[in-house]
PyMOL Python script that loads the backbone (N, CA, C, O; Angstrom):
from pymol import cmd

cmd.read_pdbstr("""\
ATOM      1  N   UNK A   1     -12.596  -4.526  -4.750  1.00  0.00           N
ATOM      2  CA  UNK A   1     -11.358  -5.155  -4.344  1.00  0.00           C
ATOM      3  C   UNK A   1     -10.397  -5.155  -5.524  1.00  0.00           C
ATOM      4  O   UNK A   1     -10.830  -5.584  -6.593  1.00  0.00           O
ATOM      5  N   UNK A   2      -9.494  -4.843  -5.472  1.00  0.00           N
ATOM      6  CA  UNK A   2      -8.017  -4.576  -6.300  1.00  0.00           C
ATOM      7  C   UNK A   2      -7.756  -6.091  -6.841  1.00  0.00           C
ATOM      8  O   UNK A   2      -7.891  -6.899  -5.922  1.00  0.00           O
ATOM      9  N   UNK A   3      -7.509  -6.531  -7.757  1.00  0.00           N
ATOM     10  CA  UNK A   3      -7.084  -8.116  -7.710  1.00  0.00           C
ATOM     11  C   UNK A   3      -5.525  -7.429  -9.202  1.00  0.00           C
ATOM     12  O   UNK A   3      -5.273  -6.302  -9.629  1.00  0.00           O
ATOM     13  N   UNK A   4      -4.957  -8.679  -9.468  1.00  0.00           N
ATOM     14  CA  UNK A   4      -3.792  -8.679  -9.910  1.00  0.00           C
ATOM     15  C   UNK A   4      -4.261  -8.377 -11.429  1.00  0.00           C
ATOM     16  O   UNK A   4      -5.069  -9.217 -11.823  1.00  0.00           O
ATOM     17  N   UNK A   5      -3.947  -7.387 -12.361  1.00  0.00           N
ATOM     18  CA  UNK A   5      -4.713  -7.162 -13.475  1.00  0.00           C
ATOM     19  C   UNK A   5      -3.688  -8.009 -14.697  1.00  0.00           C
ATOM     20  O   UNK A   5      -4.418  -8.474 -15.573  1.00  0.00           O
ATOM     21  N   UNK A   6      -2.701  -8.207 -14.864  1.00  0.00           N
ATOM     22  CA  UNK A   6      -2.381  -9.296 -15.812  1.00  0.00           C
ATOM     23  C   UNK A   6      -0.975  -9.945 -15.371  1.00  0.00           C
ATOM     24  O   UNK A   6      -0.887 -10.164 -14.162  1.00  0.00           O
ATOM     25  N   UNK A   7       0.012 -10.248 -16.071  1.00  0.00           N
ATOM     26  CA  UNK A   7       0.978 -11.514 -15.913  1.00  0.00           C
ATOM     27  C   UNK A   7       2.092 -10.462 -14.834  1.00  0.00           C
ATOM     28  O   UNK A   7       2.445 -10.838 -13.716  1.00  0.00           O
ATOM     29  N   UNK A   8       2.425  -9.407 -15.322  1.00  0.00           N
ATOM     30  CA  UNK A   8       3.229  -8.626 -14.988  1.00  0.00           C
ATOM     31  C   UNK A   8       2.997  -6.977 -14.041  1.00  0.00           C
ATOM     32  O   UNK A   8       3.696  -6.150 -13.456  1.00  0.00           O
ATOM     33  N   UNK A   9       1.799  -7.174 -14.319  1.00  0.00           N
ATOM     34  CA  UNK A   9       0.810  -5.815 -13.149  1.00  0.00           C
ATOM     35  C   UNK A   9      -0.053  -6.373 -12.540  1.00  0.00           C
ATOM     36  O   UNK A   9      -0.444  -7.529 -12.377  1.00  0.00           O
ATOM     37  N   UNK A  10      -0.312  -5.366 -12.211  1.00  0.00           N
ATOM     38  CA  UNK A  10      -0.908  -4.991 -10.157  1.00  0.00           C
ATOM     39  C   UNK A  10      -1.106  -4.019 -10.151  1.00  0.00           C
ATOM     40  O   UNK A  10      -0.769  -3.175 -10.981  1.00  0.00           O
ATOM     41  N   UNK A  11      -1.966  -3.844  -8.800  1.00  0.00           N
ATOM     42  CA  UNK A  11      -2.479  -2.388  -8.542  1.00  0.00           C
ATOM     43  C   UNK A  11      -1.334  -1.876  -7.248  1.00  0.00           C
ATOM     44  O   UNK A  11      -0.489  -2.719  -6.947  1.00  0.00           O
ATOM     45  N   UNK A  12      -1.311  -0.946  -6.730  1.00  0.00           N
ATOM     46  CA  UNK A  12       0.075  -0.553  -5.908  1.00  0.00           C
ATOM     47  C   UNK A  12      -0.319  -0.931  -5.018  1.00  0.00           C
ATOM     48  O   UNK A  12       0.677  -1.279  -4.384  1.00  0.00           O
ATOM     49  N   UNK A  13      -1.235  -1.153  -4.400  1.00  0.00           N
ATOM     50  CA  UNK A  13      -1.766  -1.470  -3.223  1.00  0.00           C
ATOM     51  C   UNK A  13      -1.021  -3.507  -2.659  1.00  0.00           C
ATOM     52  O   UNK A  13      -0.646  -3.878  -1.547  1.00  0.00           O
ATOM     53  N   UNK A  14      -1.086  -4.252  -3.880  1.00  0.00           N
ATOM     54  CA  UNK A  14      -0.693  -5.235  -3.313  1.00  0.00           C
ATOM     55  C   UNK A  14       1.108  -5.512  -3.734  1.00  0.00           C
ATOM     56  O   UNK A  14       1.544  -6.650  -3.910  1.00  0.00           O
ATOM     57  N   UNK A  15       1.873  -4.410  -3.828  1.00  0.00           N
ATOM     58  CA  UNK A  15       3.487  -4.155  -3.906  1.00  0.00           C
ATOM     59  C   UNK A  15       3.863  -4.583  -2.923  1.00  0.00           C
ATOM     60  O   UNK A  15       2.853  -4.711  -2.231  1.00  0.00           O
ATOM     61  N   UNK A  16       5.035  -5.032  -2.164  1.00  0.00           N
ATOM     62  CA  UNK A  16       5.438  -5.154  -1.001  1.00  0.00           C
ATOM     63  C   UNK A  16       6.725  -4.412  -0.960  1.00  0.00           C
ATOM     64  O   UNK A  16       7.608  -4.217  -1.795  1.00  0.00           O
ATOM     65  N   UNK A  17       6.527  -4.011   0.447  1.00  0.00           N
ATOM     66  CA  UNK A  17       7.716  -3.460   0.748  1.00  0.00           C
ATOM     67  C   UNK A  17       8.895  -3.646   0.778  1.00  0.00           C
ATOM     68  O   UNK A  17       9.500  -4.574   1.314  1.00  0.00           O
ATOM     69  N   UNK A  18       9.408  -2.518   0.034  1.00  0.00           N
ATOM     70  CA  UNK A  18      11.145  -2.707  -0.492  1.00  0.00           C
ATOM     71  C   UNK A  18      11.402  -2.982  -2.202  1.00  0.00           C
ATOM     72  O   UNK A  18      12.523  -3.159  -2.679  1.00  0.00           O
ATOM     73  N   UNK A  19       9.866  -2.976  -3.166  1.00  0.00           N
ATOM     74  CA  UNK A  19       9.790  -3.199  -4.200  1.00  0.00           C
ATOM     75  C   UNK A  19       9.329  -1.852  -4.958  1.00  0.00           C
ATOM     76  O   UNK A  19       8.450  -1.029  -4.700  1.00  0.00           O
ATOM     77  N   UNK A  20      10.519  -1.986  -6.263  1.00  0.00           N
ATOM     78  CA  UNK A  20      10.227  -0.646  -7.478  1.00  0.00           C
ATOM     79  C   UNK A  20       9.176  -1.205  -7.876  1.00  0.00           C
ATOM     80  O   UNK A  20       8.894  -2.387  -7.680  1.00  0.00           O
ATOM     81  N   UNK A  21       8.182   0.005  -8.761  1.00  0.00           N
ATOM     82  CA  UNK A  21       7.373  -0.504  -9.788  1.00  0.00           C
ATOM     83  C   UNK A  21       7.372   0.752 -10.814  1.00  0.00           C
ATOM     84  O   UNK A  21       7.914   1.846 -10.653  1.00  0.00           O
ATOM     85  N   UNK A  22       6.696   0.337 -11.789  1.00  0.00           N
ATOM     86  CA  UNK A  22       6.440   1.783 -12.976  1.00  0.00           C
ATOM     87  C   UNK A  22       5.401   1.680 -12.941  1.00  0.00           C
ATOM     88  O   UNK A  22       4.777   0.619 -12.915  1.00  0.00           O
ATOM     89  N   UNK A  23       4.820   3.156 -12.928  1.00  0.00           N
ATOM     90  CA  UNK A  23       3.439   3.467 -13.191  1.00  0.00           C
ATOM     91  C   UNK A  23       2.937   3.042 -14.547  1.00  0.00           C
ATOM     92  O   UNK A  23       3.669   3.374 -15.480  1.00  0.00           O
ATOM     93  N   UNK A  24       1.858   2.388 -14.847  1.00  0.00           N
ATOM     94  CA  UNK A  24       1.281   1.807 -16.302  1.00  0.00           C
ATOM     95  C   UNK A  24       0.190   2.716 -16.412  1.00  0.00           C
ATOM     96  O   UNK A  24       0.200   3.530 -17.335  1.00  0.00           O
ATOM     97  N   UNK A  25      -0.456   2.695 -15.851  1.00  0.00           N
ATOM     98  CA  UNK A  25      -1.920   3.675 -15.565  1.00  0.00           C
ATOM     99  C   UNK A  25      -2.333   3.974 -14.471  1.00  0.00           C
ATOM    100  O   UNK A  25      -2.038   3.336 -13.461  1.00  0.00           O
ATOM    101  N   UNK A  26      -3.192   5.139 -14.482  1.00  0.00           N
ATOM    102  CA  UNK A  26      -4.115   5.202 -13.356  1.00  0.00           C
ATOM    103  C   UNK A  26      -5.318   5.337 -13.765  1.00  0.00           C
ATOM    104  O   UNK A  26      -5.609   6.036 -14.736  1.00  0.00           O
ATOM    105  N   UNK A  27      -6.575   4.354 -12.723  1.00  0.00           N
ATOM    106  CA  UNK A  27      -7.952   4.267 -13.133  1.00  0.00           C
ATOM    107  C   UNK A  27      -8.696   5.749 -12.595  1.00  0.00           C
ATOM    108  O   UNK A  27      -8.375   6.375 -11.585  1.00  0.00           O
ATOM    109  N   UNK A  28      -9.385   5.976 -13.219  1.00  0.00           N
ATOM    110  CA  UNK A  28     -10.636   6.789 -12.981  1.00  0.00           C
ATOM    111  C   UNK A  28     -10.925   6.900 -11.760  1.00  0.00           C
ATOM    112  O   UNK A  28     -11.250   5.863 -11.181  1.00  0.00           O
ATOM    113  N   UNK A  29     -10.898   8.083 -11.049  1.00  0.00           N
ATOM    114  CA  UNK A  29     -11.303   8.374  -9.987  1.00  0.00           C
ATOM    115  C   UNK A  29     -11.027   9.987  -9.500  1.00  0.00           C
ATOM    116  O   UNK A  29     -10.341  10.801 -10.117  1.00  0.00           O
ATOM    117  N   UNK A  30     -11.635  10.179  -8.433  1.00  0.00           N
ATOM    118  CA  UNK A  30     -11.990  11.929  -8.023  1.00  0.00           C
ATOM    119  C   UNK A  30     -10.235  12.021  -7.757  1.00  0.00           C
ATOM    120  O   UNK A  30      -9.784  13.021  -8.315  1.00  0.00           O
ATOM    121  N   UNK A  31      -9.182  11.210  -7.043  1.00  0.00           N
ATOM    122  CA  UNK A  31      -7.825  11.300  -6.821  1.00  0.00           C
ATOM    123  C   UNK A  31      -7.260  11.503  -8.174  1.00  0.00           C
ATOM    124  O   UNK A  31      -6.339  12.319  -8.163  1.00  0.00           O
ATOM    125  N   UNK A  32      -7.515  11.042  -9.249  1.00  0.00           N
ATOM    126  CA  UNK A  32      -6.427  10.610 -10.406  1.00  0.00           C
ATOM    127  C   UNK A  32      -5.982  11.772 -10.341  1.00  0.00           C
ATOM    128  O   UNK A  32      -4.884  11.661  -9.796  1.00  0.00           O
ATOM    129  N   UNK A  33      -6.356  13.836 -10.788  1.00  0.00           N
ATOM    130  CA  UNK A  33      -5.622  14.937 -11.172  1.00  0.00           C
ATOM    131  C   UNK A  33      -4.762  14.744  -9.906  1.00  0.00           C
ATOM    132  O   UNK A  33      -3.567  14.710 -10.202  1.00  0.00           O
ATOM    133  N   UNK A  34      -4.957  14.633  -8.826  1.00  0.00           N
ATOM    134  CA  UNK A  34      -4.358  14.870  -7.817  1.00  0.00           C
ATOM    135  C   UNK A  34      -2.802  14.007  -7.530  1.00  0.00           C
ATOM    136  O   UNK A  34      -1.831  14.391  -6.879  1.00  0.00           O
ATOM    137  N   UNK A  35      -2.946  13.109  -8.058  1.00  0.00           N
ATOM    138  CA  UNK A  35      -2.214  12.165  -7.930  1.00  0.00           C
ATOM    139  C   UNK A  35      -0.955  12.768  -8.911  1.00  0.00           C
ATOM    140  O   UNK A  35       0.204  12.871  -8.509  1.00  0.00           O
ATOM    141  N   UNK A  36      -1.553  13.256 -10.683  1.00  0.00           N
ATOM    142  CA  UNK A  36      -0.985  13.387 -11.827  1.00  0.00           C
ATOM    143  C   UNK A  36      -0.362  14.491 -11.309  1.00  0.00           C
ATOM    144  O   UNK A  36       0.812  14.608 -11.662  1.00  0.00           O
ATOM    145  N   UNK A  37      -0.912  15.567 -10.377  1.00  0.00           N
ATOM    146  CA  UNK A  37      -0.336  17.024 -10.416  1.00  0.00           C
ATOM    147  C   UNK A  37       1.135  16.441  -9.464  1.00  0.00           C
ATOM    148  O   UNK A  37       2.211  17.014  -9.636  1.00  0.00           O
ATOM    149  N   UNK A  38       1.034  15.495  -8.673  1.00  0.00           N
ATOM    150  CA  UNK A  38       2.091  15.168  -7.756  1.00  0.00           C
ATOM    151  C   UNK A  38       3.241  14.656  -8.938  1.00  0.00           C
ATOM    152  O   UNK A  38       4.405  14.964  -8.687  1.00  0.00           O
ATOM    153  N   UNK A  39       3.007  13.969 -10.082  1.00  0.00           N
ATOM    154  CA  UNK A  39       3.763  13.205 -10.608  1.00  0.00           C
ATOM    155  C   UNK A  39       3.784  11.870 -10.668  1.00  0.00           C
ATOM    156  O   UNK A  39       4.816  11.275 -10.979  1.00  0.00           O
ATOM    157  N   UNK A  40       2.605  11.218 -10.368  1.00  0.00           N
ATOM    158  CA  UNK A  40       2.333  10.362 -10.590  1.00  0.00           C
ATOM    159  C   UNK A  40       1.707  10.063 -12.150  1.00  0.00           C
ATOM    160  O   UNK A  40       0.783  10.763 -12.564  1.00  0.00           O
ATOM    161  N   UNK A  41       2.064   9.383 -12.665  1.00  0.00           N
ATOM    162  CA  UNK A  41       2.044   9.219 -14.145  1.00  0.00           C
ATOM    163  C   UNK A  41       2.755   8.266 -14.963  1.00  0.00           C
ATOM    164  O   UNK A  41       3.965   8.053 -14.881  1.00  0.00           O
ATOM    165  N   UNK A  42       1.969   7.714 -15.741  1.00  0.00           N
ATOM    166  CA  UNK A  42       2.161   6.320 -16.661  1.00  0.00           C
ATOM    167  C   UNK A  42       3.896   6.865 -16.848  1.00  0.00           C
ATOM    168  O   UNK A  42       4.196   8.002 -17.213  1.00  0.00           O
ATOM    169  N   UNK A  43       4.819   5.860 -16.534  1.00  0.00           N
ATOM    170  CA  UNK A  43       6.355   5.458 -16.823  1.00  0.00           C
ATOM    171  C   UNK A  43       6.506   5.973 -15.075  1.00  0.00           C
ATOM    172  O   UNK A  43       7.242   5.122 -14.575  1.00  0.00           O
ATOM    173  N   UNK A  44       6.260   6.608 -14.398  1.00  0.00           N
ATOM    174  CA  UNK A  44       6.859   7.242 -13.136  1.00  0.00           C
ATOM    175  C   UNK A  44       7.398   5.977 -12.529  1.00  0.00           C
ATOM    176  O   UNK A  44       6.702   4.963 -12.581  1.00  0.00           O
ATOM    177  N   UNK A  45       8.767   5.948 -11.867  1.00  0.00           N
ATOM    178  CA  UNK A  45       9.223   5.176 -10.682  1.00  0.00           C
ATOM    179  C   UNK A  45       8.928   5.085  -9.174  1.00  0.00           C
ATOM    180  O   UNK A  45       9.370   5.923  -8.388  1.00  0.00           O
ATOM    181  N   UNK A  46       8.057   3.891  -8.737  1.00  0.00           N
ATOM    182  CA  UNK A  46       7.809   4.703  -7.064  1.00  0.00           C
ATOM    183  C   UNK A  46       8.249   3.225  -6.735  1.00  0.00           C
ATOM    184  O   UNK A  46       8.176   2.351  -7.600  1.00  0.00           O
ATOM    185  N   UNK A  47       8.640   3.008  -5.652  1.00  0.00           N
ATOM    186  CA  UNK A  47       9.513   2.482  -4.804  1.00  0.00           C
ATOM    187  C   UNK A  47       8.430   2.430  -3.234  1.00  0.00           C
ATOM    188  O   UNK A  47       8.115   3.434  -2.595  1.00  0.00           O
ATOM    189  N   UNK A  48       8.080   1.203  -2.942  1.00  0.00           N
ATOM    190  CA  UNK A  48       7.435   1.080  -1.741  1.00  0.00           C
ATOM    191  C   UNK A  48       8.313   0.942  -0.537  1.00  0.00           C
ATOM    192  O   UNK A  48       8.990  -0.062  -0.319  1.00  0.00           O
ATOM    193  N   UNK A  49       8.263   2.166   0.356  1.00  0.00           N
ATOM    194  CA  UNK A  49       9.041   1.845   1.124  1.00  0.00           C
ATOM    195  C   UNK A  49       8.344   0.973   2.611  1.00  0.00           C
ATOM    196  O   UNK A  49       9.110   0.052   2.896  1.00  0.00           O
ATOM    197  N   UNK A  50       7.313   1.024   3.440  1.00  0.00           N
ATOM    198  CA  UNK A  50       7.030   0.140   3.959  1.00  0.00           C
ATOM    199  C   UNK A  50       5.170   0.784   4.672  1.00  0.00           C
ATOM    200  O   UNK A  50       4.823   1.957   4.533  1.00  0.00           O
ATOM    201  N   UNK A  51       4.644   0.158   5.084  1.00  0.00           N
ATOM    202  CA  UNK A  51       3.881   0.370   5.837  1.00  0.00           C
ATOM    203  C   UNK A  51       3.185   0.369   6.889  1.00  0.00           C
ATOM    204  O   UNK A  51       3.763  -0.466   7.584  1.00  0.00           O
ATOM    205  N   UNK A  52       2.070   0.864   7.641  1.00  0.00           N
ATOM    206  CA  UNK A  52       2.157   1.415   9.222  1.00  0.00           C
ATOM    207  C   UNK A  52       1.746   0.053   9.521  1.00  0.00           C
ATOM    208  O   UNK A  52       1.394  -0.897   8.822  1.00  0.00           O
ATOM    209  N   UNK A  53       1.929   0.285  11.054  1.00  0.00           N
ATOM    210  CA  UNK A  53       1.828  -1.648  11.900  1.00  0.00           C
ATOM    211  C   UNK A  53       0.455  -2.068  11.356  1.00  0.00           C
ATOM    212  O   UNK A  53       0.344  -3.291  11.277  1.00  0.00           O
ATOM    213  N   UNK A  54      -0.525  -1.429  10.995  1.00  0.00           N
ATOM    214  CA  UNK A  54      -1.827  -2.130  10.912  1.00  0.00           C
ATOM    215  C   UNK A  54      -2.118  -2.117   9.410  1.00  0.00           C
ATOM    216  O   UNK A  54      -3.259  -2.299   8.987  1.00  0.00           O
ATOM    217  N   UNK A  55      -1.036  -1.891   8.585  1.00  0.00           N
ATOM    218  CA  UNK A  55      -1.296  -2.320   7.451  1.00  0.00           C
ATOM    219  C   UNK A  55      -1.763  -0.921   6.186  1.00  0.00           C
ATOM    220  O   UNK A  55      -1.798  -1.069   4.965  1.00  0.00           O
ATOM    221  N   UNK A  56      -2.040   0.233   6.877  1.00  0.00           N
ATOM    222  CA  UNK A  56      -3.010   1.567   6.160  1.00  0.00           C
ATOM    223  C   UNK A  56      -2.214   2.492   7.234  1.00  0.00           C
ATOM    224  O   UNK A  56      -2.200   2.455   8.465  1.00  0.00           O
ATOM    225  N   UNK A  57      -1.624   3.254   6.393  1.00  0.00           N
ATOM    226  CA  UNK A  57      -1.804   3.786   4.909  1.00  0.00           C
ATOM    227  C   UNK A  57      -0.047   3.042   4.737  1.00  0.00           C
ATOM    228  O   UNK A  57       0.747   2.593   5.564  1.00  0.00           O
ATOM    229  N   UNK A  58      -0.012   3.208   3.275  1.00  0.00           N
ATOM    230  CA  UNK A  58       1.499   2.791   3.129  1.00  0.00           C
ATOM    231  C   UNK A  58       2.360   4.373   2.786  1.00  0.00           C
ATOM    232  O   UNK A  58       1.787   5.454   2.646  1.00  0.00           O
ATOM    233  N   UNK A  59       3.806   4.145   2.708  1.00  0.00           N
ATOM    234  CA  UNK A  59       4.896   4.860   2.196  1.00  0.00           C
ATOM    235  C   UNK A  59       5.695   4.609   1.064  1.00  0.00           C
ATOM    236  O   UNK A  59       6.317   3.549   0.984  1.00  0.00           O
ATOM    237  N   UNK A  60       5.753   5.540   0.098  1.00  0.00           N
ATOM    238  CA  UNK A  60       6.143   5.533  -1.326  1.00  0.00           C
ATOM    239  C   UNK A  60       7.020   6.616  -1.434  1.00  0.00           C
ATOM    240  O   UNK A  60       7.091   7.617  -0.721  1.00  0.00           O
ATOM    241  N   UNK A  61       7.701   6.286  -2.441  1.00  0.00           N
ATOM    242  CA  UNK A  61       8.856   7.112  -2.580  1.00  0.00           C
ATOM    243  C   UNK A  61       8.332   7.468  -4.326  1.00  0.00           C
ATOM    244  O   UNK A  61       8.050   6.565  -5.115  1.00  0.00           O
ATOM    245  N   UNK A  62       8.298   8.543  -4.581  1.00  0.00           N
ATOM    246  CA  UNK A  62       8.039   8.934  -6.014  1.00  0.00           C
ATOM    247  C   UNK A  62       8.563  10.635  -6.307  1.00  0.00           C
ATOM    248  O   UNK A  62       8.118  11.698  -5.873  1.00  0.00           O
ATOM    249  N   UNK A  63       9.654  10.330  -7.202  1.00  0.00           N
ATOM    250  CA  UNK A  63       9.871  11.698  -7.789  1.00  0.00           C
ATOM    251  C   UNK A  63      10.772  12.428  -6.675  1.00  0.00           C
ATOM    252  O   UNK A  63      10.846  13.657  -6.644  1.00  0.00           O
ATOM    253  N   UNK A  64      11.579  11.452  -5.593  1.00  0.00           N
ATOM    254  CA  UNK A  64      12.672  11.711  -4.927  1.00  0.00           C
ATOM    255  C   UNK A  64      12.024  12.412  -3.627  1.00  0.00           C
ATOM    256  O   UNK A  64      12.633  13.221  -2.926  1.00  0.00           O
ATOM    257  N   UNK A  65      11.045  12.095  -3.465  1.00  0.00           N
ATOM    258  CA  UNK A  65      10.047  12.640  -2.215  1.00  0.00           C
ATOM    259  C   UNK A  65       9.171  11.409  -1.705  1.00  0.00           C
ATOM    260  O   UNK A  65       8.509  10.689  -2.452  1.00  0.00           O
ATOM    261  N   UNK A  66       9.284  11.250  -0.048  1.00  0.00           N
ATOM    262  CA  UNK A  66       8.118  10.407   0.193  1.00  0.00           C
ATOM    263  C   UNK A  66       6.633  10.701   0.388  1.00  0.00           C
ATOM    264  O   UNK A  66       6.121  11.813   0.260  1.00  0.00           O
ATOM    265  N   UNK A  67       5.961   9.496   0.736  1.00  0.00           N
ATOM    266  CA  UNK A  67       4.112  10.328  -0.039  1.00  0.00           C
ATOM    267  C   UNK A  67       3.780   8.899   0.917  1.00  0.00           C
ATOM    268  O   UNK A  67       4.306   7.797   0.761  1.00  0.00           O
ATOM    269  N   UNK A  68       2.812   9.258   1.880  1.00  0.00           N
ATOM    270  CA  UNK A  68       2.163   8.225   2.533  1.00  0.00           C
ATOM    271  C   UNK A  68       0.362   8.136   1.853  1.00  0.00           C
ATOM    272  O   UNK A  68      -0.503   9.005   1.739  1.00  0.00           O
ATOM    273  N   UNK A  69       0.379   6.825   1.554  1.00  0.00           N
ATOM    274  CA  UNK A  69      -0.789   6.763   0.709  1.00  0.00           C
ATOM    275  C   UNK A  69      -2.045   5.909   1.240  1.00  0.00           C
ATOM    276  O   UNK A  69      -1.714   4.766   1.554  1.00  0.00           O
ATOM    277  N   UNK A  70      -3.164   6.146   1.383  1.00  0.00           N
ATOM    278  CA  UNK A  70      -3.972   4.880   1.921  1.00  0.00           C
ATOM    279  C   UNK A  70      -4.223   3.991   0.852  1.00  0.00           C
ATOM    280  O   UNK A  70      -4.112   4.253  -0.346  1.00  0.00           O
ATOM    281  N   UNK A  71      -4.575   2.903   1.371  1.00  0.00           N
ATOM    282  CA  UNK A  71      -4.376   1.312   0.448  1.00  0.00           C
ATOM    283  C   UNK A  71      -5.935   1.280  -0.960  1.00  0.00           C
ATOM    284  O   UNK A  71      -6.187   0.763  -2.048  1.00  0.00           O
ATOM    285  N   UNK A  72      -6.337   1.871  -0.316  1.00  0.00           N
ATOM    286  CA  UNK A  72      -8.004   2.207  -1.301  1.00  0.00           C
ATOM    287  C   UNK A  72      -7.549   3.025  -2.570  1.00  0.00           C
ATOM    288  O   UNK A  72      -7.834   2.923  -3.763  1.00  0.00           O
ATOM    289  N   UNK A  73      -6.627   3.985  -1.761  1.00  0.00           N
ATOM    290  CA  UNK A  73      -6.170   5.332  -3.403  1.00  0.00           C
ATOM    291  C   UNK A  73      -5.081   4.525  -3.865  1.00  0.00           C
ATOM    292  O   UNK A  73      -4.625   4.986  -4.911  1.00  0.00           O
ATOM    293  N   UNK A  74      -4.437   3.385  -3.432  1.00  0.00           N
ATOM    294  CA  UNK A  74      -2.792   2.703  -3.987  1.00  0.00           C
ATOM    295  C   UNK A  74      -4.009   1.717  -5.422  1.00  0.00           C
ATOM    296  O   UNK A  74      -3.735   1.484  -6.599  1.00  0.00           O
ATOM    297  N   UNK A  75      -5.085   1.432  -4.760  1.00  0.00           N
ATOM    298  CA  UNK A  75      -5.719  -0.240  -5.882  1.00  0.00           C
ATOM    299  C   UNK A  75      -6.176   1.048  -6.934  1.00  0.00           C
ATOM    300  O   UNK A  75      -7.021   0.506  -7.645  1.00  0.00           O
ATOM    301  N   UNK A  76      -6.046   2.504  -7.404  1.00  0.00           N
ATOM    302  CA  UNK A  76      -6.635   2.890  -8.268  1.00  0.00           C
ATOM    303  C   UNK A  76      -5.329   2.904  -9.287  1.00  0.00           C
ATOM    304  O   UNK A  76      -5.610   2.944 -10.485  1.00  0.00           O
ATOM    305  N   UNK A  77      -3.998   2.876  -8.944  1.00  0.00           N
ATOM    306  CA  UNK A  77      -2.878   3.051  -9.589  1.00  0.00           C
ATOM    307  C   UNK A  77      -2.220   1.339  -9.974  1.00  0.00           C
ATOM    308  O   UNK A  77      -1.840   0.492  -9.166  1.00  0.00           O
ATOM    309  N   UNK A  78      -2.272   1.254 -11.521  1.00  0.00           N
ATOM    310  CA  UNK A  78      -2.182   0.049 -11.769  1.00  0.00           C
ATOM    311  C   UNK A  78      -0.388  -0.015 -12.418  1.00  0.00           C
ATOM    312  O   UNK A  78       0.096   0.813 -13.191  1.00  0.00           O
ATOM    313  N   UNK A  79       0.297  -1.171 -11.864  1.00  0.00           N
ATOM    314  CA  UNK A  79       2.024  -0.720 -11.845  1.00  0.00           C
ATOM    315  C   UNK A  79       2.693  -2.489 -12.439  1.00  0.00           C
ATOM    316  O   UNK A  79       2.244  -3.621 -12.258  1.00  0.00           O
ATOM    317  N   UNK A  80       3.641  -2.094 -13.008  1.00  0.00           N
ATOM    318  CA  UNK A  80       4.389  -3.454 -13.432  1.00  0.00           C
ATOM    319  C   UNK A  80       5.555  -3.064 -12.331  1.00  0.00           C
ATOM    320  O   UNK A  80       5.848  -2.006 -11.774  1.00  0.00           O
ATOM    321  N   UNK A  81       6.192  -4.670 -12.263  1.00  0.00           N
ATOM    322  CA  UNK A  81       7.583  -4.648 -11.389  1.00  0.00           C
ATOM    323  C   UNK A  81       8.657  -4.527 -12.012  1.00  0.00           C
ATOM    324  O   UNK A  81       8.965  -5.204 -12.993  1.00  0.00           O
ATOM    325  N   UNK A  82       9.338  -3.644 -11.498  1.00  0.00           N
ATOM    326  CA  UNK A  82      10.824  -3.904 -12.508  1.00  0.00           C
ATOM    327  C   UNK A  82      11.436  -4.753 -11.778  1.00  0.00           C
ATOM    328  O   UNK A  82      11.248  -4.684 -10.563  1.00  0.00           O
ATOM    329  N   UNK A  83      12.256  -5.696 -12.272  1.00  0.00           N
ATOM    330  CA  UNK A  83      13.126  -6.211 -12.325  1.00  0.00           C
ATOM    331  C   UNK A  83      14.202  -5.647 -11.111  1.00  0.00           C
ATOM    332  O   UNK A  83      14.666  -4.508 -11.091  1.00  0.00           O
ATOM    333  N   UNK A  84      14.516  -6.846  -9.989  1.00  0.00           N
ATOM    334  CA  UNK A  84      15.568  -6.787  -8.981  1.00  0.00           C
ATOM    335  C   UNK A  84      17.184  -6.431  -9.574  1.00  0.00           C
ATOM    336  O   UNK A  84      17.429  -6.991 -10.643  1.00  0.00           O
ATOM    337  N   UNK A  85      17.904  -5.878  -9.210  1.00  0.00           N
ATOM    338  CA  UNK A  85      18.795  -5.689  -9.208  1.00  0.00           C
ATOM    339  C   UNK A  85      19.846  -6.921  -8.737  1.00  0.00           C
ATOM    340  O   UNK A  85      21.060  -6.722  -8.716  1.00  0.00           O
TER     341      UNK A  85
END
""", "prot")
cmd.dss("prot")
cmd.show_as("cartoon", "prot")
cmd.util.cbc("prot")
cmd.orient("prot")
């Protein structure tokens, strides 16, 4: 289970929709190249845009392209919030 990793991060999985974050890291796992070859990567901007009625998989906006993600591969990507506008 994904839980909140310090004062200012999280894993992407518990972001809510309509919220930026920056990529800080990503943990270890068979996804991580896959993720990195997309552009996902420590400083990247992704932007949650919302997710399906039952909750899985969500929609992200990263690198000016959207990317629907399931909630299991979002808790391996650990993200701070920027700041609202």
């Amino acid at each position: 289970m994904a839980v909140v990793v310090g004062q200012n991060k999280m894993t992407l999985n518990h972001v809510r929709a309509g919220s930026s974050v920056k990529v800080e890291y990503l943990e270890a796992s068979p996804l991580k190249e896959r993720l990195m070859s997309m552009g996902v990567v420590s400083g990247t901007v992704i932007k949650v845009l919302s997710s399906a009625p039952l909750g899985d998989p969500m929609e992200i906006n990263v690198r000016s392209y959207n990317l629907a993600m399931r909630r299991k591969d979002a808790e391996k990507i650990v993200v701070s919030l920027l700041p609202t506008a």
